[in-house]
RODO-2510 file (C-alpha; in nm, 4 decimals, decimal comma):
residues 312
     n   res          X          Y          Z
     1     x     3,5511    10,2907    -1,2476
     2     x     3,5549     9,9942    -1,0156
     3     x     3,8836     9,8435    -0,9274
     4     x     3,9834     9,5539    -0,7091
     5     x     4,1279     9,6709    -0,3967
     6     x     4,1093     9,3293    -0,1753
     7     x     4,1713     8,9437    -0,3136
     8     x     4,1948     8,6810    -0,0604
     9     x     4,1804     8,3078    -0,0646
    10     x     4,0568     8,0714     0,2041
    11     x     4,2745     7,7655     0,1545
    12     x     4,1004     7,5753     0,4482
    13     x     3,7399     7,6170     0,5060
    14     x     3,6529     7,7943     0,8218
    15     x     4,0459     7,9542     0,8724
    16     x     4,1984     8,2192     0,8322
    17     x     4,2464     8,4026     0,4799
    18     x     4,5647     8,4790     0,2913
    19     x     4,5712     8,8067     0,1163
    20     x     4,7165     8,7913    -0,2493
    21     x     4,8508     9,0497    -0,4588
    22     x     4,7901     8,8339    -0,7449
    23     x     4,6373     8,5430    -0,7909
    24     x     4,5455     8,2346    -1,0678
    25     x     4,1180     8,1705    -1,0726
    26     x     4,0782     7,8496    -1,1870
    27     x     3,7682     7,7003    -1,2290
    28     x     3,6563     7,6330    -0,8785
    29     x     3,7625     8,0273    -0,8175
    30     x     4,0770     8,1476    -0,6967
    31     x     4,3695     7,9003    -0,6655
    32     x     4,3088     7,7001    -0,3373
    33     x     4,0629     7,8592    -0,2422
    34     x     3,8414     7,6289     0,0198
    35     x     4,0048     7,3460    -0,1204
    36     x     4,0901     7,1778     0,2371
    37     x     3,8045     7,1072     0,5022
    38     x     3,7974     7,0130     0,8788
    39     x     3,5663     6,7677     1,0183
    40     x     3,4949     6,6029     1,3108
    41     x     3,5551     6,2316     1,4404
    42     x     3,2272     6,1509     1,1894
    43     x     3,3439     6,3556     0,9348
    44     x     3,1066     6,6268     0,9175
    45     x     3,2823     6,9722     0,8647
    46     x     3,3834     7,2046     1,1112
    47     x     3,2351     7,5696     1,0504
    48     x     3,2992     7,9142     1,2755
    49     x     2,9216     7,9190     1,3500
    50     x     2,9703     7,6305     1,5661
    51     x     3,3882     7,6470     1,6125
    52     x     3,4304     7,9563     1,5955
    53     x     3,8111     7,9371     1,6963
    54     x     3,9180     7,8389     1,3486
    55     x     3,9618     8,1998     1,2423
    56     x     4,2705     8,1660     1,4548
    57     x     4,4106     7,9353     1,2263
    58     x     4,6274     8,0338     0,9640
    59     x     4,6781     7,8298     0,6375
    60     x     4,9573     7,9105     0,4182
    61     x     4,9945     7,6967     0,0406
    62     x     5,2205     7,7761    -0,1804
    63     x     5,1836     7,8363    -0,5634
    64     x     5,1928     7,4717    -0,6741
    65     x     4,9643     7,3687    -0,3608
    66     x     5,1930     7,1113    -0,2348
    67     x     5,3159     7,1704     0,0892
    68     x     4,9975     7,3428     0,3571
    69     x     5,1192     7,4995     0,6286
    70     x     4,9070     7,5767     0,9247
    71     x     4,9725     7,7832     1,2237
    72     x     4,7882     7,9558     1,5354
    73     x     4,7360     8,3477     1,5756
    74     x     4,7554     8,4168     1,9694
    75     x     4,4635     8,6694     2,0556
    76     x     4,7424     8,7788     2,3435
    77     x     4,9885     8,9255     2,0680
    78     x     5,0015     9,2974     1,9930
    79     x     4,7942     9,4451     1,7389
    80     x     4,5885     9,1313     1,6546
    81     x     4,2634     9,2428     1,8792
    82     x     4,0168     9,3789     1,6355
    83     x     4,0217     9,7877     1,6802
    84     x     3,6193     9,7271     1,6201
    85     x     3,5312     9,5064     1,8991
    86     x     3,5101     9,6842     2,2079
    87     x     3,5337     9,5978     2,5511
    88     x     3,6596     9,2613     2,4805
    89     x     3,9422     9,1398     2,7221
    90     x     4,1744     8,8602     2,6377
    91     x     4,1508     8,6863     2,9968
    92     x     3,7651     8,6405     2,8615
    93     x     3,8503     8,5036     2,5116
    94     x     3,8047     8,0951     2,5660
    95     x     4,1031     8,0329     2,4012
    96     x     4,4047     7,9405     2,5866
    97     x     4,7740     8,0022     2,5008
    98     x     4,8363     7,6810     2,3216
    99     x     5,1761     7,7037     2,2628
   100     x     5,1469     7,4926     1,9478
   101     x     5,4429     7,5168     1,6456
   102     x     5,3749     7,5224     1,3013
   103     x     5,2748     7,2418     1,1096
   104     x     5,3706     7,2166     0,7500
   105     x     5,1574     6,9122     0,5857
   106     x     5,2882     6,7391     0,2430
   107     x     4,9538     6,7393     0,0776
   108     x     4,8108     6,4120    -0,0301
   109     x     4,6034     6,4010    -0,3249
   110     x     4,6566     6,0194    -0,4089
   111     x     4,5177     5,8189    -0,1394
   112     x     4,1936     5,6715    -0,1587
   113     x     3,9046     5,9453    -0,0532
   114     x     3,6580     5,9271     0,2324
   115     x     3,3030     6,0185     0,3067
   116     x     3,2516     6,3493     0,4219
   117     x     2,9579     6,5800     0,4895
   118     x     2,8961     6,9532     0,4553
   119     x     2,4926     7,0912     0,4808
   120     x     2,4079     6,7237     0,4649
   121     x     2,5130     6,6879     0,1397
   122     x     2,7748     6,3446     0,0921
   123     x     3,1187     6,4101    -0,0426
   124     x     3,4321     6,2475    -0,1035
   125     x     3,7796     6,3968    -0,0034
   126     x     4,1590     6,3108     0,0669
   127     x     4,2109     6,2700     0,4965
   128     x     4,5649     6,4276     0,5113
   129     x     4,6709     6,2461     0,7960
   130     x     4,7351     6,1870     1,1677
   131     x     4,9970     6,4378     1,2383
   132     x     4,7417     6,7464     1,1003
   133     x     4,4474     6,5399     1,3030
   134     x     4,6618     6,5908     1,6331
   135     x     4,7390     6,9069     1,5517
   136     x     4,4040     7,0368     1,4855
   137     x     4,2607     6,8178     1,7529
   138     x     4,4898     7,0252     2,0179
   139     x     4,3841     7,3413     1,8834
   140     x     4,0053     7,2775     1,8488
   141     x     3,9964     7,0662     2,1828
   142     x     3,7738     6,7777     1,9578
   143     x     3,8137     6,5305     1,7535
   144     x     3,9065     6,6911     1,4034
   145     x     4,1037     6,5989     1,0817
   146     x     4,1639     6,7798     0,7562
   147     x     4,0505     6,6652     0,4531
   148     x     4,1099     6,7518     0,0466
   149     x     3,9411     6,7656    -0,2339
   150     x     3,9990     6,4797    -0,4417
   151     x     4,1600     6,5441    -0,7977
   152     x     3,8541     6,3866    -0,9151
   153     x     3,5988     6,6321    -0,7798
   154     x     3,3014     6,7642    -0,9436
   155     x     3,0846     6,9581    -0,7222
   156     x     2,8160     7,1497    -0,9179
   157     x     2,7388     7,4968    -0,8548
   158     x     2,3456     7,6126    -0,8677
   159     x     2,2257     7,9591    -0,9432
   160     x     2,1790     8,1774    -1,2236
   161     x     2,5082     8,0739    -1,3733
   162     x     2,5944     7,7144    -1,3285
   163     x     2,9500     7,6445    -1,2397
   164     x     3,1524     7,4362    -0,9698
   165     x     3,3788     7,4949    -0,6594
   166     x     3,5568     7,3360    -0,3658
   167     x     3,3850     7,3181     0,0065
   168     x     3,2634     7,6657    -0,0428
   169     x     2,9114     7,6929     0,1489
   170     x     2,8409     7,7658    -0,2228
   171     x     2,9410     7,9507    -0,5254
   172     x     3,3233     7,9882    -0,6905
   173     x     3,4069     8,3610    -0,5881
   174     x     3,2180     8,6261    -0,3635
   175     x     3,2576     8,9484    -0,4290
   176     x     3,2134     9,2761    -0,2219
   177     x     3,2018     9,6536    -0,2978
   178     x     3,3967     9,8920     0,0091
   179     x     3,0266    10,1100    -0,0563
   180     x     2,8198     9,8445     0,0495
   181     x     3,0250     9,8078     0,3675
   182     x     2,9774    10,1357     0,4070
   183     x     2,6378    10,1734     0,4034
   184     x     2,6080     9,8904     0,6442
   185     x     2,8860    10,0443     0,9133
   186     x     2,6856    10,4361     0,8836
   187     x     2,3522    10,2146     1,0162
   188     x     2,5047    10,0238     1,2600
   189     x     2,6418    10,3423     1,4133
   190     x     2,3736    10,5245     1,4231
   191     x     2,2185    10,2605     1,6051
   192     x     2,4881    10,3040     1,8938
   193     x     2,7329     9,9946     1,6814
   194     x     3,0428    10,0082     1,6215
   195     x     3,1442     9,9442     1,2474
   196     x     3,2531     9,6117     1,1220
   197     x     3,5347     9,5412     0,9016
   198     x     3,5715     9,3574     0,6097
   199     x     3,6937     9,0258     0,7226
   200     x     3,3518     8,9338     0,8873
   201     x     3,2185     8,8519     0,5791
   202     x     3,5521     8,6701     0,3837
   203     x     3,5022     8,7747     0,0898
   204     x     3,7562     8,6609    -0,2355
   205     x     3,7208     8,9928    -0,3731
   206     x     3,6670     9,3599    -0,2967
   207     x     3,6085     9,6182    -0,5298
   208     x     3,5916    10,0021    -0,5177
   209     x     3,5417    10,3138    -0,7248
   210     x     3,8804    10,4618    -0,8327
   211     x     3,6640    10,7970    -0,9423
   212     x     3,8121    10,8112    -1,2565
   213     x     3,5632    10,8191    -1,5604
   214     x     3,4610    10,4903    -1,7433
   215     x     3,5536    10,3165    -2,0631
   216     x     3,3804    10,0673    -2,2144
   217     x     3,1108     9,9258    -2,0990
   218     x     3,2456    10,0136    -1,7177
   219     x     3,0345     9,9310    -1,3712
   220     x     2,7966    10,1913    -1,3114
   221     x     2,8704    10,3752    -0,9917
   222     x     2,9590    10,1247    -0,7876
   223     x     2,9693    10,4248    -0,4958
   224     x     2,6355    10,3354    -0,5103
   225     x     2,5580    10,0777    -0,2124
   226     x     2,4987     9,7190    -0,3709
   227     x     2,5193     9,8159    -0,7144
   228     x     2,7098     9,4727    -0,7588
   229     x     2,3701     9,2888    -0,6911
   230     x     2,2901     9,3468    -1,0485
   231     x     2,6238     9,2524    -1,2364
   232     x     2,5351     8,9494    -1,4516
   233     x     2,8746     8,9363    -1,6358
   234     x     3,1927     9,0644    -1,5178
   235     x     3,5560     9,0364    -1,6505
   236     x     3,8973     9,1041    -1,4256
   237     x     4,1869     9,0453    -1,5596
   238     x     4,1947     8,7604    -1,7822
   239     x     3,8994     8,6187    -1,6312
   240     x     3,5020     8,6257    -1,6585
   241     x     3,2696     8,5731    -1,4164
   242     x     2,9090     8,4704    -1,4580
   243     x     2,6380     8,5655    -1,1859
   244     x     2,4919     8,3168    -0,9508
   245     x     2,3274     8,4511    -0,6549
   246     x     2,3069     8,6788    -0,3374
   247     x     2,4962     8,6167    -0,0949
   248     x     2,2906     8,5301     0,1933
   249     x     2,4384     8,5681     0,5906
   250     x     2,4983     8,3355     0,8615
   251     x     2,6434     8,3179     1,2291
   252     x     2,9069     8,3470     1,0967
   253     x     2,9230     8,6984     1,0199
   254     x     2,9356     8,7173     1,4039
   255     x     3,2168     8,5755     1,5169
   256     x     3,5822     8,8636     1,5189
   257     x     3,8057     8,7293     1,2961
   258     x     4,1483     8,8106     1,4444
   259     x     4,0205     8,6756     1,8030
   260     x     3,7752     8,4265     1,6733
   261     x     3,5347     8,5194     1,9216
   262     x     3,1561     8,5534     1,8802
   263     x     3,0690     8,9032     1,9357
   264     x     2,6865     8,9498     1,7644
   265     x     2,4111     9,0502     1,6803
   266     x     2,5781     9,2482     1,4372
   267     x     2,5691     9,2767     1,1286
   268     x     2,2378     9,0214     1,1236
   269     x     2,0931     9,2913     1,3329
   270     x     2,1274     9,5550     1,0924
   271     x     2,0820     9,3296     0,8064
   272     x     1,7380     9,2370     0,8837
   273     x     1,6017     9,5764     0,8947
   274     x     1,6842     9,6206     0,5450
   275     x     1,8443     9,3366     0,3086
   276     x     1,6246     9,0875     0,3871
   277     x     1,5886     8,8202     0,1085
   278     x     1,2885     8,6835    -0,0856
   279     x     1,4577     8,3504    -0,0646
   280     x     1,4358     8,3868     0,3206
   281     x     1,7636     8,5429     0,5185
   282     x     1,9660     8,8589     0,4529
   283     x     2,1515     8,9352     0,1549
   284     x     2,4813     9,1031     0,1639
   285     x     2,7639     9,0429    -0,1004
   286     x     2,7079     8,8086    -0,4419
   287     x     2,8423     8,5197    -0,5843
   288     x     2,9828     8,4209    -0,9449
   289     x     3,0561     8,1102    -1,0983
   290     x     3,3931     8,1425    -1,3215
   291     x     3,3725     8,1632    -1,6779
   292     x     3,7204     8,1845    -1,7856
   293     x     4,0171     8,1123    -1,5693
   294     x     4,2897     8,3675    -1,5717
   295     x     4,5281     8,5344    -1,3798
   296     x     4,4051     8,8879    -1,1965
   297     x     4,5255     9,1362    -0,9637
   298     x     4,5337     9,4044    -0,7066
   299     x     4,3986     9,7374    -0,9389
   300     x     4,2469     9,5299    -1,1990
   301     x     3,9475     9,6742    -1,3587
   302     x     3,6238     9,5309    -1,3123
   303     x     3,4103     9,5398    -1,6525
   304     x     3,0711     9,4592    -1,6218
   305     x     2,9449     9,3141    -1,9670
   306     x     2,5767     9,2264    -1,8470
   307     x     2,4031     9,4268    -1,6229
   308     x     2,0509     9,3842    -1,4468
   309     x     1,8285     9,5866    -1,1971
   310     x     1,9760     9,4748    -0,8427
   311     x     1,6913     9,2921    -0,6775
   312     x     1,6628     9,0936    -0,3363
***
């Protein structure tokens, strides 16, 4: 049986994730998940495949998602170089020790929105202020502000399953199975790589086979690399999930999360000798629109209620 083994959120798009023990999925997916957004001085969003220093920013929110707190992981500090990036030195890294404190933002949902701009597509959101712009300004080293989603917003999902989110690139919740990694990391090495961990693809959820025998109508052997390509209909916990799409890569599967450094060509490398996507791209991961909101959890069971023959 498949069990959730990973949930994270991504309060700010871009940043740093939290890892959750628990956690509420509303119906934009998991409870603040990529509900904040930095842009530049035109408001067009920040993303690691251009900035790739914002994985060294870490967002916390608490339950009610009232107070954001945001804070700056040195690449100098003990046990935050990633074990799988070798030969990378920290005098190389171009970020400098910015000696910045932590900010804690009140979060403002009431003022009157702005335009903003992610993919081209027009948006409206909350600016949160001049205090956060400074402070991500400093850390960035351009122009930048953070922005909310307004209480108001109604972003439609497409894909199999229609649905909505926040500033996701697109899609409520991505999920992940460990075997899929797997498969990826036993390629890359025998092409002379060194594995990749989780984290380069952020992921909300991932899943793994407990080995115990199923009940219900169960996963499948999700052992099986990309087995998850073909769930249609999932339930964890209280809530359901609907199917929408492959996940398909970008840069920034490149950059190391805990130095938020570009390191490629891997995983796109790899990827494109064998996930490559009839849509165009590579395909690893998928991603569900939410059905029913609920509350899941680390060990959770996932139950796959529609099924169909993975396909890129």
């Amino acid at each position: 049986m498949a069990r959730v083994v990973e949930l994270t959120t991504y309060p700010v798009k871009g940043c740093a994730g939290v890892e959750l023990t628990e956690a509420l999925m509303t119906e934009a997916g998991l409870a603040h998940d990529r509900c904040f957004m930095v842009v530049d001085g035109d408001g067009v969003f920040r993303s690691q495949r251009r900035d790739p220093r914002l994985a060294l920013i870490r967002p916390g929110i608490g339950a009610s998602g009232d107070q954001l707190t945001l804070g700056v992981r040195s690449v100098g500090d003990p046990g935050v170089a990633d074990p799988h990036v070798a030969d990378l030195r920290v005098e190389d890294l171009p970020v400098a020790d910015l000696g910045v404190e932590d900010l804690c933002v009140d979060v403002d949902r009431t003022s009157p929105p702005v335009d903003v701009e992610m993919f081209g597509t027009p948006y409206r959101a909350v600016d949160q202020g001049e205090a956060a712009a400074r402070w991500l300004t400093r850390v960035l080293g351009a122009p930048s502000r953070l922005v909310r989603v307004p209480p108001d917003h109604t972003r439609a999902t497409d894909g199999l399953t229609p649905g909505t989110c926040g500033f996701a690139d697109s899609g409520a919740v991505h999920l992940i199975s460990r075997a899929s990694l797997m498969a990826l990391n036993a390629r890359i090495t025998e092409g002379g790589g060194t594995p990749l961990p989780m984290s380069r693809f952020r992921p909300n959820i991932v899943i793994d086979d407990d080995g115990a025998p199923e009940a219900g109508a169960g996963t499948g052997d999700v052992s099986v690399p990309h087995h998850e390509d073909g769930f249609r209909r999932l339930t964890i916990g209280d809530t359901e999930l609907g199917f929408t799409k492959l996940a398909i890569r970008c840069a920034v599967t490149l950059v190391d999360q805990p130095t938020g450094v570009r390191v490629g060509p891997e995983p796109l490398r790899t990827l494109a000798l064998y996930r490559r996507a009839t849509v165009g791209g590579v395909a690893f991961g998928t991603k569900y629109a939410v059905l029913r909101p609920g509350k899941l959890a680390l060990g959770d069971l996932v139950d796959v209620t529609e099924w169909d023959e993975p396909r890129l």
